[in-house]
C-alpha positions in Angstrom: 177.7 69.6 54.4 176.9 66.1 55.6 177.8 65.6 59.3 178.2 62.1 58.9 179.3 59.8 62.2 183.1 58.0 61.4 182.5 54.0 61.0 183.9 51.8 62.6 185.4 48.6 60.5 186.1 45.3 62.8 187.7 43.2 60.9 186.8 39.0 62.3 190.7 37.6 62.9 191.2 34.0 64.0 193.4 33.4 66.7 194.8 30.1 65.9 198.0 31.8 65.2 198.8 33.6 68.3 197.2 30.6 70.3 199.9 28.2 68.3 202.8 30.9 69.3 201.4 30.9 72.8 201.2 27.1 73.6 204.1 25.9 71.3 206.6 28.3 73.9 204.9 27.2 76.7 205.1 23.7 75.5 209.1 24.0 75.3 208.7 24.6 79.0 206.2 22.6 80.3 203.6 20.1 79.3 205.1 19.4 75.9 203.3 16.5 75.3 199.8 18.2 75.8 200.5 21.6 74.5 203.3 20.7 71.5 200.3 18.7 69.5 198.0 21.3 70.2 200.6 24.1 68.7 201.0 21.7 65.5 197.5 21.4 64.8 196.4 25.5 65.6 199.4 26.8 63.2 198.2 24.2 60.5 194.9 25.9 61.1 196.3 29.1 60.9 198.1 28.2 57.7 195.1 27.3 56.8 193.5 30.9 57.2 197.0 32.5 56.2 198.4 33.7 59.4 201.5 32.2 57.7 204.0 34.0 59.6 202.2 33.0 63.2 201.6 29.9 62.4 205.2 28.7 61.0 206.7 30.1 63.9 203.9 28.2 66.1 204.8 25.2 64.4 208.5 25.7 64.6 208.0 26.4 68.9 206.1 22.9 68.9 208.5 20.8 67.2 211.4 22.2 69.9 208.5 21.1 72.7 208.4 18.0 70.5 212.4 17.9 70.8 213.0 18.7 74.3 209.8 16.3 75.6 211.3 13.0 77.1 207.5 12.0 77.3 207.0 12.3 73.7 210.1 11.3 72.4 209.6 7.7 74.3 206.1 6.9 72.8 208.6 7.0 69.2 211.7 5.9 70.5 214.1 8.3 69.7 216.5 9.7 72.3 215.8 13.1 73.9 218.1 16.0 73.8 217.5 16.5 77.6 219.0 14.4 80.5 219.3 13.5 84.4 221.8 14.0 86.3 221.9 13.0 89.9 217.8 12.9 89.7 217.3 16.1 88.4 216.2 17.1 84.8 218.2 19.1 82.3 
């Protein structure tokens, strides 16, 4: 018998799907209006590779950062669904 060694098969993933998960939630949080473009474009990307599943739900976490960004909502004028009350942000 052949004693042949076990191969090892990497298989080359992008990551612009987790990376899109990744900075769309942190962009519902903080930064929106650097990290919720950034989210948009890397699940389009991941789309693009089909990652489908990461990348809809990357896209999905950047348009709530979108949503909830009082930064990015201005530069389109459209009303944000945050507020201030007594100087502090909700």
């Amino acid at each position: 018998m052949d004693n042949k060694e076990p191969q090892i098969i990497i298989k080359n993933t992008q990551p612009y799907g987790v990376l899109s998960l990744v900075f769309g939630f942190i962009g519902i949080f903080i930064l929106s209006f650097i990290l919720s473009p950034l989210a948009v474009i890397l699940g389009i990307l991941a789309i693009a590779n089909e990652d489908y599943t990461a990348g809809i739900i990357g896209i999905i976490f950047a348009a709530l950062g979108i949503l909830t960004s009082p930064i990015l909502m201005a530069l389109i004028n459209m009303p944000t669904i945050t507020y201030i009350t007594n100087g502090v942000m909700l």
